[in-house]
N, C-alpha and C positions, 0 to 999 in steps of 0.2 A: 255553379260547379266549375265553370270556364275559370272564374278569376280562382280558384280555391285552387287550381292546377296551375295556373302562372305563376303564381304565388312558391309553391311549391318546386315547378321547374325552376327558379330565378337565376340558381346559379348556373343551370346550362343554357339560358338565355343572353348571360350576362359572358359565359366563354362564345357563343354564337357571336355577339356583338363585336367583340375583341375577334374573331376569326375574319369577321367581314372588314373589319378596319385596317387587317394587315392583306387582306384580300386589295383592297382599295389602295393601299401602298402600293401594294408589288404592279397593280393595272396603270395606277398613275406613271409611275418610274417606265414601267413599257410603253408607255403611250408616247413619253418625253423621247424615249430612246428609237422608236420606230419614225419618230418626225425626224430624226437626222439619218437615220439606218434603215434601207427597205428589204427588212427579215420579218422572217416568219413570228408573227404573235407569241408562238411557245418558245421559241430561239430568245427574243426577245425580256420575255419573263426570267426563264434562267438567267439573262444578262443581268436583266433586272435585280434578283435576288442574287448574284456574285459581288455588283456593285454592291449595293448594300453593305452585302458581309464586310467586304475589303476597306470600306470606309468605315466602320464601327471598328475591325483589326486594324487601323492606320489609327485611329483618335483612341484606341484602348493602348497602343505603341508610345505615342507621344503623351496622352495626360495622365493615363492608368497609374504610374511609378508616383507623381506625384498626388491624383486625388485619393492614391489609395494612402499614401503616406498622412496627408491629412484629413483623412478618415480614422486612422489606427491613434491621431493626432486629438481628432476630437472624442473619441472615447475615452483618452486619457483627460481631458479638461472638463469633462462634462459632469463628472462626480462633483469638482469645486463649485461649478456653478452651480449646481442645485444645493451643495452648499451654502451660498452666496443670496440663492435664491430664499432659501429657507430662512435665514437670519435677515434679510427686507422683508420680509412679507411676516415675519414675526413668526416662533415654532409652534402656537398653537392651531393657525390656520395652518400648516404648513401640514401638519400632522393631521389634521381634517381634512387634507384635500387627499392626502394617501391613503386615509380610509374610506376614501370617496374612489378614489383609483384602484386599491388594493381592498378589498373586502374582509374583514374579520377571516381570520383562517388561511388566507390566501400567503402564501411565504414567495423569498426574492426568485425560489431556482422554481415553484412552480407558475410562476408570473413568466419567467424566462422558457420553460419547458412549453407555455403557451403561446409565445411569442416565434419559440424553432417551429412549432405547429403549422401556425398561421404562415411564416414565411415558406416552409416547404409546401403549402398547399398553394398559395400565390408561383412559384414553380412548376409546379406543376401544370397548375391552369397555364401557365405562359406558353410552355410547351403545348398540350394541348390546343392552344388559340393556334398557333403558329404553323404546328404542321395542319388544322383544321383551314386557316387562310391560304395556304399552299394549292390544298386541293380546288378550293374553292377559287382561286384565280387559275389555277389550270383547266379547270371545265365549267364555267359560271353558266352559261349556258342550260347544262343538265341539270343544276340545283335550281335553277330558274322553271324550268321547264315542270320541274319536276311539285314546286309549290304551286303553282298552278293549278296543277292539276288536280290539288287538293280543294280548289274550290267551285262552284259552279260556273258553267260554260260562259251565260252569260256575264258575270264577273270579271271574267279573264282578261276582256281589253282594257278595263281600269284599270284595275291592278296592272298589268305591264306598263301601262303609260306612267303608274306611281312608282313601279320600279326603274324606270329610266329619269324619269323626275330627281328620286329620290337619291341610286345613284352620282347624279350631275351635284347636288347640296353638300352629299358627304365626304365626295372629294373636296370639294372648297372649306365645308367644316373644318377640315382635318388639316389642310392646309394651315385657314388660321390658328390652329389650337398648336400647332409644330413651332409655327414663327409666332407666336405669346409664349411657349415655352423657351426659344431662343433667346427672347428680348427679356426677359424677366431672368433667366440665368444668369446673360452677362451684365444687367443693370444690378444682380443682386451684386454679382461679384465685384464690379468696379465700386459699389457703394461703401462695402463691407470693408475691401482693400484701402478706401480712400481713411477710414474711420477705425481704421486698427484693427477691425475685429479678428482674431486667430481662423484660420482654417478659412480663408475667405472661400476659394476656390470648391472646395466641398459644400460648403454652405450654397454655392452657387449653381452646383450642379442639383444637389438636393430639390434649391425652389425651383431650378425648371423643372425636372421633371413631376414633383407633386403641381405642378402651375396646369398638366393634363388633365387634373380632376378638377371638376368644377367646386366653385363655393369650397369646400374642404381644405383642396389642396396645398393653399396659400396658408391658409391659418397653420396648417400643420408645417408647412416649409419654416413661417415664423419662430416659431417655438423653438428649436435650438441656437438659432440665431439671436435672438433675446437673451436668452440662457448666458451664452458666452458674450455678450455684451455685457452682463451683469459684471462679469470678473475683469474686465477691463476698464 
């Protein structure tokens, strides 16, 4: 019955995850910032989360005009390429693999009508993670305190020792997984630049950030990137 119910919560396990992780951002960046400045932990957090902002507002100032121009850039090139795609790979497979993608019945605008789906419900969950990680770095304490409590007495010192454990891992996880997303960004970009490919710079923001999910990620970052290599 336990698993038939995790099972079933996954998706709000899965925005809990995502809450804890920006929860772990904003504690890191305080942490950093309290070693040079002796303020209060909450002063601190707000700081935390303004830096933030102001650094995503400064990199959305300076690359936004351009990634977004080679975004609007690779929308335009990406029809030819599966053009491209479709006359190598010959149009019988090609037609088999969009009935393999596209199912009997399924037409371009209700493929697209599920695709605005999916991304408004990814928005929303963002939002949700984010103000849930707010709270959760403002009072970690009470939510700590508070699952606890949800297990027996005896239990409770374990567990805290595996939450401060676990904790100390996921900050350094998340560390690595920022700086593999950095280096795989700009190794995509300089590669792609080096080799012609159109829209390096998008392509490059792309593989870092899918480079955050694991196994997946990559494979999917590939995939347009091949694409418009083909037309080249």
């Amino acid at each position: 019955g336990l698993a038939w119910l995790l099972w079933r919560l996954h998706d709000v396990l899965l925005l809990l995850f995502a809450a804890v992780l920006i929860a772990v951002i904003l504690h890191a960046a305080a942490g950093a910032i309290r070693r040079f400045l002796p303020i209060p932990e909450g002063a601190a957090l707000a700081l935390a989360g303004i830096l933030i902002l102001a650094f995503a507002s400064f990199s959305a100032a300076i690359f936004g005009r351009e990634v977004s121009r080679q975004l609007s850039s690779l929308g335009d090139i990406l029809p030819g390429a599966l053009e491209a795609l479709r006359d190598w790979i010959g149009a019988d497979r090609a037609q088999a693999l969009q009935d393999q993608l596209m199912p009997s019945g399924t037409t371009l605008a209700g493929w697209a009508e599920q695709v605005f789906a999916i991304s408004t419900g990814v928005l929303s969950a963002l939002v949700l993670a984010i103000v849930g990680g707010v709270y959760l770095a403002a009072n970690p304490d009470l939510y700590r305190r508070g699952a606890l409590r949800l297990l027996p007495r005896g239990a409770r010192p374990a567990v805290r020792d595996f939450f401060d454990h676990t904790g100390i891992a996921m900050k350094r996880w998340l560390f690595a997984r920022l700086s593999a997303m950095l280096v795989i960004g700009v190794i995509t970009y300089a590669g792609l630049t080096v080799i012609g490919v159109p829209s390096a710079l998008a392509l490059g923001l792309i593989a870092g950030i899918l480079e955050f999910v694991p196994f997946a990620g990559p494979i999917l970052a590939a995939v347009p990137a091949l694409l418009l290599a083909l037309t080249v």
